[in-house]
C-alpha positions in Angstrom: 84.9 115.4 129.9 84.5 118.4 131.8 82.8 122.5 130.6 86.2 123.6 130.8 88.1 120.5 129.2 85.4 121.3 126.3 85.9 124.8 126.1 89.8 124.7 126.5 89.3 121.7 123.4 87.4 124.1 121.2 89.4 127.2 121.9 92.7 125.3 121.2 91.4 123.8 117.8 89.8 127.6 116.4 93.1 129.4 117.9 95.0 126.9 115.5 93.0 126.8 112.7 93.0 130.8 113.1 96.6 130.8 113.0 97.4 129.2 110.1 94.4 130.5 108.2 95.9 134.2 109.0 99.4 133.5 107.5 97.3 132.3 104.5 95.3 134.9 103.8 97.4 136.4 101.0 98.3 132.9 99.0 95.8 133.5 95.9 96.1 131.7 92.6 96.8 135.0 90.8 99.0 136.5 93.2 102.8 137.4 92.2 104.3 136.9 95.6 106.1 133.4 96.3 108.6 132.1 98.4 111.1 133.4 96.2 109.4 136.9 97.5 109.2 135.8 101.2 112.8 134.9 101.3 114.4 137.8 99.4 112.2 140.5 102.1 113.8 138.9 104.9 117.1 138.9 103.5 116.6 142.5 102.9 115.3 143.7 106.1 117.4 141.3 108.2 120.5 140.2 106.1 123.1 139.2 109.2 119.7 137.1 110.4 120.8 132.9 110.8 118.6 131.4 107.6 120.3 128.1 108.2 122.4 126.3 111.0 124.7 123.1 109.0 127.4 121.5 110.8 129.7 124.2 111.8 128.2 126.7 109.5 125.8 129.5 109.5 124.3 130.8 106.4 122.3 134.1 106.9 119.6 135.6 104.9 121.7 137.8 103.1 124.1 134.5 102.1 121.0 132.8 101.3 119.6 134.7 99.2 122.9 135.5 97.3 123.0 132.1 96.8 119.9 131.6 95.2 120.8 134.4 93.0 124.2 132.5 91.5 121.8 129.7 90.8 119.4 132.3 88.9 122.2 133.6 87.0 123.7 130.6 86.2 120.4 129.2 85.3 119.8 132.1 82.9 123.2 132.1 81.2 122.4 128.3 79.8 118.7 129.6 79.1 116.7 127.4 81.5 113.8 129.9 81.3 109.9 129.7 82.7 108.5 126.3 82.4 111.5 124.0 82.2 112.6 121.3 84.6 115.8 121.1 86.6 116.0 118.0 88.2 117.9 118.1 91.8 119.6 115.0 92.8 121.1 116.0 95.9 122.0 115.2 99.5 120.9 117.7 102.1 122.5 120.9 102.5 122.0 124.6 102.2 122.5 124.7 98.8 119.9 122.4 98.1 117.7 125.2 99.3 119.8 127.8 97.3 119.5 125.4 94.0 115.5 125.2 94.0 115.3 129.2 95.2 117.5 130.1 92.5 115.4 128.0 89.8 111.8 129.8 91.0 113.5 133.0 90.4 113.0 131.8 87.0 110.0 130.8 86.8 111.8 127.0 86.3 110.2 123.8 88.0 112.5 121.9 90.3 112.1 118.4 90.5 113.2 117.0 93.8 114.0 113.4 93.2 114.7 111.1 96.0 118.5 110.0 96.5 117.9 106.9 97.8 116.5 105.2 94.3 118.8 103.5 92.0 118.6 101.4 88.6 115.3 101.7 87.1 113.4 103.7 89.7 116.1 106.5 89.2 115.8 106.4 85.8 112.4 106.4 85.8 112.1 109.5 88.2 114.4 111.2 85.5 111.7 110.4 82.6 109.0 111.2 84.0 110.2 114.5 85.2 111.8 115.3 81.4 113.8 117.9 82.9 116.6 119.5 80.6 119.4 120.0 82.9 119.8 117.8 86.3 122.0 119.0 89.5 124.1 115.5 91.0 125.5 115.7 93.8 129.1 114.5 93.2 128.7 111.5 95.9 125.6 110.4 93.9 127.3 110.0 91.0 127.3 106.0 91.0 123.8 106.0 91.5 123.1 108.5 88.3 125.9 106.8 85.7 123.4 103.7 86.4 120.2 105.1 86.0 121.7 107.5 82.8 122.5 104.1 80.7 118.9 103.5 81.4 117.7 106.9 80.5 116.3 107.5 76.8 117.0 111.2 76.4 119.5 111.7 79.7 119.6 115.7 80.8 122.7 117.6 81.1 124.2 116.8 84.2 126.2 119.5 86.7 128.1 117.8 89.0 128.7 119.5 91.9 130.9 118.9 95.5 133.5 117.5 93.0 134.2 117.2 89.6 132.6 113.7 87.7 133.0 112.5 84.4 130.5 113.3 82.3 129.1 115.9 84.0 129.4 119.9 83.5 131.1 121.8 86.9 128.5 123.6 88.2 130.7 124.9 91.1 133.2 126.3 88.6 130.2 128.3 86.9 128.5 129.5 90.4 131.9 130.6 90.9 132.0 132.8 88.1 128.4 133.8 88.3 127.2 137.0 89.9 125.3 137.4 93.3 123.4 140.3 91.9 119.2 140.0 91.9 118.4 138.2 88.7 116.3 140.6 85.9 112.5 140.9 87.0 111.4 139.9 83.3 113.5 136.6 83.9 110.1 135.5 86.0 107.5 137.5 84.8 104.1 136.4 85.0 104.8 133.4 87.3 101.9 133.8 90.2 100.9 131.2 92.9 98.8 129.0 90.4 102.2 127.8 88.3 104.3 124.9 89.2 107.2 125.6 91.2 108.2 121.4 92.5 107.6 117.7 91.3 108.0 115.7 94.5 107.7 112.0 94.0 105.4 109.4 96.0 107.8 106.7 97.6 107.5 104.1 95.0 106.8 101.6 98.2 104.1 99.8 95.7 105.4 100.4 92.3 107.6 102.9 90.5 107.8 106.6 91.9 105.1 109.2 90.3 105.8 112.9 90.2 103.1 115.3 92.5 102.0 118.2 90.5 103.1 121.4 93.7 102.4 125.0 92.5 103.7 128.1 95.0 100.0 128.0 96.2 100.0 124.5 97.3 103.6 125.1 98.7 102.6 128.2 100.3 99.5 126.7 101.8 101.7 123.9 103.2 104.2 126.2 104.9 102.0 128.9 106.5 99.7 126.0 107.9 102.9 124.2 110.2 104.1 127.8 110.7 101.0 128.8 111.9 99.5 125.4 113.7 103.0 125.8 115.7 102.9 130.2 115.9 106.4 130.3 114.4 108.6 133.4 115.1 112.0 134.6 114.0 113.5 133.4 117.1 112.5 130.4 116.5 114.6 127.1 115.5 113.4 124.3 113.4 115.6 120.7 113.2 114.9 119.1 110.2 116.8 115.4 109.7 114.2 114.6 107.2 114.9 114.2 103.3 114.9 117.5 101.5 113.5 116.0 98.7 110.0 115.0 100.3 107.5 117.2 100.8 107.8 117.3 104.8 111.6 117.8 105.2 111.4 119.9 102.2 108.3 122.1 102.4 106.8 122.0 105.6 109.7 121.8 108.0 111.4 124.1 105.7 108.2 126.5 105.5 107.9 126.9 109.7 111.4 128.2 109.5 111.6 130.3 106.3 108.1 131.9 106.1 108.7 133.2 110.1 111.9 134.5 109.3 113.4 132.1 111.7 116.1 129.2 111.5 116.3 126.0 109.6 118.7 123.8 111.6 119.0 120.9 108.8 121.8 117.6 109.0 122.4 115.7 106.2 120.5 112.4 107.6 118.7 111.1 110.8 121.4 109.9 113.7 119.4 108.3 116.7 122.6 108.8 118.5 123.0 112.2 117.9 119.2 113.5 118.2 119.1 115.1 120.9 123.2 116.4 121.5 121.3 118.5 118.4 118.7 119.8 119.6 120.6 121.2 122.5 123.6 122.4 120.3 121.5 124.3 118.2 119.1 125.3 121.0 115.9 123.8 118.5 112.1 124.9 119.7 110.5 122.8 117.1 110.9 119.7 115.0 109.3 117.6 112.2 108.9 113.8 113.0 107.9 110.8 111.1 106.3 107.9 113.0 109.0 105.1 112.7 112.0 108.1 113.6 110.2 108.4 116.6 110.3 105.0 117.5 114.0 104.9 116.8 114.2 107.2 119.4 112.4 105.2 121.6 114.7 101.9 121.2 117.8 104.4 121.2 119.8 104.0 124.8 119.3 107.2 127.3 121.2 110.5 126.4 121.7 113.2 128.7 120.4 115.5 126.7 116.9 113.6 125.6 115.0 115.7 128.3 117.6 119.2 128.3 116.1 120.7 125.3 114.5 124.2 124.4 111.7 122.3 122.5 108.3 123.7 122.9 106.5 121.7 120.3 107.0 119.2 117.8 105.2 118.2 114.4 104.4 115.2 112.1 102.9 112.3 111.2 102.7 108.3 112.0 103.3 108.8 115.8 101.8 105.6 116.6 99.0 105.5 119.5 101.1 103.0 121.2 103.8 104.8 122.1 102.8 108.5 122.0 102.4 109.3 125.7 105.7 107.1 126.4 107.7 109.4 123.9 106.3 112.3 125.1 106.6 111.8 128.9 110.0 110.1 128.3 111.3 113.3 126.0 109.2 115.8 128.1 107.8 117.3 124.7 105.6 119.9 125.7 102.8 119.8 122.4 102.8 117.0 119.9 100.9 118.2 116.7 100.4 115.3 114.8 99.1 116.1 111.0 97.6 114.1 108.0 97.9 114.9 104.3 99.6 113.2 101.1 101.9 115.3 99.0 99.8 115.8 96.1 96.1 115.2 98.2 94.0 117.8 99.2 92.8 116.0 102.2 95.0 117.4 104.9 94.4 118.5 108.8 96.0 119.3 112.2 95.5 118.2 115.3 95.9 121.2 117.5 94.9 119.9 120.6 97.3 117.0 121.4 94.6 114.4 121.4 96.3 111.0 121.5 96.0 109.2 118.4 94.1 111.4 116.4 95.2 112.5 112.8 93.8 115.9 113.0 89.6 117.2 113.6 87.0 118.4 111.8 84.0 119.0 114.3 80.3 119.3 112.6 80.5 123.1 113.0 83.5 123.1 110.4 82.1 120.3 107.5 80.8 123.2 105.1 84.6 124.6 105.5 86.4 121.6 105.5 85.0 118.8 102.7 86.7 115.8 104.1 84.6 113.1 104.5 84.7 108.8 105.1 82.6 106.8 103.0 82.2 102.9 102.9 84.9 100.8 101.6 84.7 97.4 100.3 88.3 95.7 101.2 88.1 92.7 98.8 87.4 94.7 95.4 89.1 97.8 96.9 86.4 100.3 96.0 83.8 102.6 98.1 80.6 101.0 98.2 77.4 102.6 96.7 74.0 102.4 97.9 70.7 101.4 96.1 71.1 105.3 94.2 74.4 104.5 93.3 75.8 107.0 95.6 78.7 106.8 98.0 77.4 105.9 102.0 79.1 108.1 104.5 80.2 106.3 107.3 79.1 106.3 110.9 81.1 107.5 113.8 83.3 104.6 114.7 83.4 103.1 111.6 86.4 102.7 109.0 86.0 103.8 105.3 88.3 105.3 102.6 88.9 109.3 103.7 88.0 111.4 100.6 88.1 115.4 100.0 86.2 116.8 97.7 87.3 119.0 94.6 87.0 122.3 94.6 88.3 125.1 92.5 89.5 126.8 95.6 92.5 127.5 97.6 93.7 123.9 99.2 90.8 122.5 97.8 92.0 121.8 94.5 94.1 118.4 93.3 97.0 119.4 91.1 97.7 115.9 90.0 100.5 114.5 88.6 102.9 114.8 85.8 101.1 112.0 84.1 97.1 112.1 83.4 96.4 108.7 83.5 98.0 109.2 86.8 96.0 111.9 88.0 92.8 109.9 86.7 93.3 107.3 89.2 92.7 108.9 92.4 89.8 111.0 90.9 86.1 109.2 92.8 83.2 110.8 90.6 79.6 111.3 90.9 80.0 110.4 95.0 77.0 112.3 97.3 75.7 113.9 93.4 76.0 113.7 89.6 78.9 115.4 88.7 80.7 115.8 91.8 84.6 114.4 92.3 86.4 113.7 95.4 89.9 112.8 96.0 91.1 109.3 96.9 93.5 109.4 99.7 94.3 105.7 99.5 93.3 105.4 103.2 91.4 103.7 105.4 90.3 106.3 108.6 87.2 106.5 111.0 85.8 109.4 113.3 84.4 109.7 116.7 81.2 111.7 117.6 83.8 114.9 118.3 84.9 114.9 114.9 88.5 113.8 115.7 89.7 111.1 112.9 92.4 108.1 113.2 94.1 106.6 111.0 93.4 102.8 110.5 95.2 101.5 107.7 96.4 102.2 103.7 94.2 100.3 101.0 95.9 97.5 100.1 97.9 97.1 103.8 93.9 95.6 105.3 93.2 92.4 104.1 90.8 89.6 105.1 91.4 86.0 107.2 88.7 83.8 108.0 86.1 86.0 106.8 87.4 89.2 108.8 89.1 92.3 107.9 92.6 92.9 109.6 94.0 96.2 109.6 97.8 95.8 109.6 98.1 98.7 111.8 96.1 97.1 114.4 98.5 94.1 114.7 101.5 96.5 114.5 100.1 98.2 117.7 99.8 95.1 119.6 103.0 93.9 118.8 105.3 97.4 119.6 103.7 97.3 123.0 105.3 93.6 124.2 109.1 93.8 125.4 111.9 93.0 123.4 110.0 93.9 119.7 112.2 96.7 118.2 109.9 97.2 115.1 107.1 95.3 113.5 106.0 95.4 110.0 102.9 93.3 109.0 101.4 92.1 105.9 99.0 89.5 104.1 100.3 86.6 102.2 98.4 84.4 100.0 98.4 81.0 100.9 97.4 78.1 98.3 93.8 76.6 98.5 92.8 79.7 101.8 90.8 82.1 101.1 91.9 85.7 101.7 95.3 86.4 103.1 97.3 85.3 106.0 99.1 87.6 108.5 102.7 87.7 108.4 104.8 90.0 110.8 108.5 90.6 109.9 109.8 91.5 113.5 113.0 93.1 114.6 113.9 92.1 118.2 116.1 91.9 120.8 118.6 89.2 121.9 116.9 88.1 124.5 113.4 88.2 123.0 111.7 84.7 123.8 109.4 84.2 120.7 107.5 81.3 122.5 105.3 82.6 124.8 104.4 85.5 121.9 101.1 84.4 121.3 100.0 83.9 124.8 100.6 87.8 124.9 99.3 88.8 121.8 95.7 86.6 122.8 94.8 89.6 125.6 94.6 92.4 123.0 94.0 90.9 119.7 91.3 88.8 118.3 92.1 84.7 117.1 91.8 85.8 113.2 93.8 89.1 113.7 97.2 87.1 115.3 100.1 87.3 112.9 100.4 83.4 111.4 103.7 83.2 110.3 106.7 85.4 111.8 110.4 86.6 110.2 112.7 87.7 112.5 114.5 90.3 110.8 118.2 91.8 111.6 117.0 95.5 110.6 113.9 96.6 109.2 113.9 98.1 105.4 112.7 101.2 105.2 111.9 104.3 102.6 113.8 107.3 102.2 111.1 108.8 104.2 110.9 106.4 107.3 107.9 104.2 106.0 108.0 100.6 105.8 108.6 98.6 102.8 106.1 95.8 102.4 105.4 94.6 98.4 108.6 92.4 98.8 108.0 91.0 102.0 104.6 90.3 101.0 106.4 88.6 97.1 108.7 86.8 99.1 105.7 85.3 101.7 107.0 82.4 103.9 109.2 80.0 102.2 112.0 78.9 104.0 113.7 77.7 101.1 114.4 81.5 99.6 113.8 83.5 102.6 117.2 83.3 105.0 115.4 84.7 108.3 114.3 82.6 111.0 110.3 81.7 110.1 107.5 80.6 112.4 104.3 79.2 112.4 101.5 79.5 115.0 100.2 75.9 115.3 97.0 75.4 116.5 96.9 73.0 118.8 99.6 74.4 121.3 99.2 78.0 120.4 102.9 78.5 120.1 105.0 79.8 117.6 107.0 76.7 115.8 109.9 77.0 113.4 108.5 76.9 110.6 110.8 74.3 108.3 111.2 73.0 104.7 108.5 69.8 106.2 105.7 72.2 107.5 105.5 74.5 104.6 104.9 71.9 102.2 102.2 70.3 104.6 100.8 74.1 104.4 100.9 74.6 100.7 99.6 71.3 100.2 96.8 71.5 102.0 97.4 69.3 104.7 98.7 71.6 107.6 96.6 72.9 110.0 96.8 76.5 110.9 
């Protein structure tokens, strides 16, 4: 590396960080001034300003914010006050937006509860949220009169985009309610510290939990994108992800709203239609998740992948593998990949396009920025401690679980969730002193000597074979990079009388992918005890609501061909070639007697 590629590095990465710490400089626990606050100056200085590009319409500021205020008045006249819950179970749209603006005008908590659950999980989302009154979505309505009859103490429900049994019509009463600024006393003595959202984790290893987000925290989230990308009012931000998570719904959202600028939102992620968007609504930024990106990938060319206005886009899970292919293929001019969990307060940027890298915290910035890596024992799933019974920072170069500490400071702080016990959970205690507590991201990272950090795996998703650790995200690398493998997901599964857990990779492929000469390929770039063992060829890959791969029941289901209808192989040994794997050679395996 070069003076001037060092310089240009550092300059990048304190001009970022600069940013987005300037647009924060006002978001205090005790301060009055939210979102709600944000939105309402901007509809009163530019009312006739685009808030929001849908489909063929365009909502401005001024219809934005009247909106909201419906929702405040109707919230009012039924008494929701400070405090209580309104769940929101609803597709995306601009009144999604004008639902959970109109609740913080009353000091109310929104739950955002993801629309994808069903049965139990639903249900379960609904409970643990105890919200009084719940907004449905009228094309949701199966989905709820399922998870209601499961429900012990079911809200009130307002149907709305169509009338549904059971439910009050909440279109009828926005109707009749006024557009007039809702009473000042209606929120008084909200500030930053109080809870404005419950967003839920993805449930992808047990049932959802609900992530304590106060107008700080949401604050903090939005001015750091709108800062990290030097958001402007003439600015557009295309937003396919869920309105419901915290990246669709806070940060994408944030870039857009806190600027002044545009939200151009659709109702859900078309590969197909991408990029026709990003034209069509002339987009300069967008938010990402890894596996949408490699949609777009596997997606046939468009005309218009490469005659956009983009000028930088954001996210998270943009793979190593294919990064510099999507961003030479898509001519994206910045790529600022990002790391953080809803409710964590680990989070960070990385400004300066660095391939691979999750975000940076150089030594000059470790006083400022309390994330650290600390030795992780894979088996028992815990940080190791030294001789002093402290936690053992780890080395540049080596993996450990990422932990940031807790503070009683501005994005420092973990709110938790709903639930103590909960909260309890991914509290680390008395780590580098007695008395101090850290936050447990629940991943597995490592750092070079610059202070950039990668991602390596979650807890849980690394698992050892033959005495080794394999991180899953390793193997998935490996395998996206060979021709013909759409997607690859890849897990551990026990096997009787073996030690540890063997690799499995559910793979999605093309028609003409030739599975037999897979492990000759995979030899040059992965080590012997690393190679998947077993293979299922998949016709589509299940995924979360927020792009992430779902792997507890590929891992219950393991690799008997008797229950599992997908093609299966085996890697035998002694060709080192992927073999069907059949009703004869499981049982050899299970008995003990096959080799592999």
């Amino acid at each position: 590396m070069t003076l001037f590629d060092s310089i240009s590095r550092e300059t990048t990465y304190i001009t970022g960080i600069g940013r987005s710490l300037i647009r924060m400089r006002h978001v205090k626990p005790d301060s009055p001034i939210t979102i709600v606050d944000i939105v309402s100056g901007f509809a009163n200085k530019a009312p006739n300003s685009i808030a929001i590009l849908y489909q063929d319409r365009r909502v401005t500021y001024g219809e934005l914010e009247a909106g909201a205020n419906r929702y405040a008045q109707w919230g009012a006249s039924i008494s929701i006050r400070r405090g209580d819950v309104v769940a929101l179970l609803m597709e995306n749209r601009p009144e999604y937006l004008m639902a959970w603006l109109g609740l913080l005008k009353l000091g109310a908590i929104a739950a955002l509860i993801n629309t994808n659950l069903r049965g139990n999980p639903l249900a379960h989302s609904i409970g643990v949220a105890a919200a009084r009154h719940l907004i449905l979505d009228s094309e949701l309505a199966e989905n709820y009169s399922e998870a209601r009859a499961l429900t012990d103490h079911p809200p009130i429900a307002w149907a709305t985009g169509g009338k549904v049994e059971g439910c009050e019509d909440l279109d009828a009463a926005l109707a009749a309610a006024s557009s007039a600024p809702p009473e000042p006393e209606w929120r008084a003595g909200v500030t930053c510290k109080d809870k404005a959202f419950y967003i839920f984790t993805s449930g992808t290893t047990g049932l959802p939990k609900a992530a304590n987000i106060s107008h700080m925290r949401m604050l903090f989230m939005m001015y750091g994108f709108a800062g990290a990308l030097n958001s402007q009012a003439h600015d557009r931000t295309y937003n396919v992800l869920p309105l419901y998570h915290s990246a669709g719904g806070i940060c994408a959202v944030g870039t857009a709203l806190t600027a002044g600028g545009t939200l151009v939102l659709r109702r859900k992620f078309s590969a197909q239609e991408f990029w026709n968007d990003c034209v069509k609504y002339e987009a300069t930024f967008f938010q990402y998740i890894g596996e949408l990106c490699r949609y777009l990938l596997n997606a046939p060319f468009n005309p218009n992948e490469r005659a956009h206005q983009l000028r930088a886009i954001t996210g998270n899970g943009l793979r190593p593998e294919i990064w510099p292919v999507f961003q030479e293929r898509f001519a994206i001019p910045k790529i600022i990949e990002f790391y953080g969990a809803t409710e964590g307060n680990v989070s960070m940027l990385n400004y300066d396009g660095k391939v691979g890298a999750v975000g940076r915290v150089p030594n000059y910035m470790r006083k400022i920025v309390t994330t650290r890596i600390v030795r992780f024992d894979i088996e028992r799933e815990m940080p190791v401690r030294g001789p002093d019974g402290f936690c053992i920072e780890c080395a540049p170069g080596e993996a450990g679980e990422a932990i940031g500490q807790i503070l009683d400071e501005p994005g420092k702080s973990f709110e938790g969730y709903s639930r103590a016990a909960d909260t309890e959970k991914k509290i680390l205690r008395d780590v580098f002193a007695k008395g101090d507590a850290w936050f447990r991201t629940g991943d597995l990272m490592k750092h070079d000597e610059l202070g950039y950090f990668y991602f390596v795996d979650r807890i849980g998703d690394t698992f050892r074979w033959k005495g080794e650790n394999v991180a899953t995200s390793e193997v998935s690398e490996a395998l996206g990079v060979i021709d013909g493998i759409k997607e690859a997901n890849v897990y551990g599964v026990a096997v009787p009388g073996r030690d540890g857990r063997a690799g499995m990779a559910a793979l999605v492929v093309a028609p003409d992918f030739d599975v037999s000469n897979l492990a000759q390929k995979l030899a040059g770039n992965l080590p012997a005890y690393a190679r998947p063992v077993f293979l299922r060829l998949q016709p589509e890959m299940e995924i979360t609501g927020t792009f992430k791969q779902r792997k507890v029941e590929l891992v219950k289901e393991g690799f008997d061909p008797d229950t599992i209808p997908d093609p299966l192989y085996v890697l035998d040994p002694e060709t080192q070639h992927y073999a069907s794997l059949d009703k004869t050679r499981y049982d050899e395996i299970v008995e003990g007697h096959g080799k592999f």
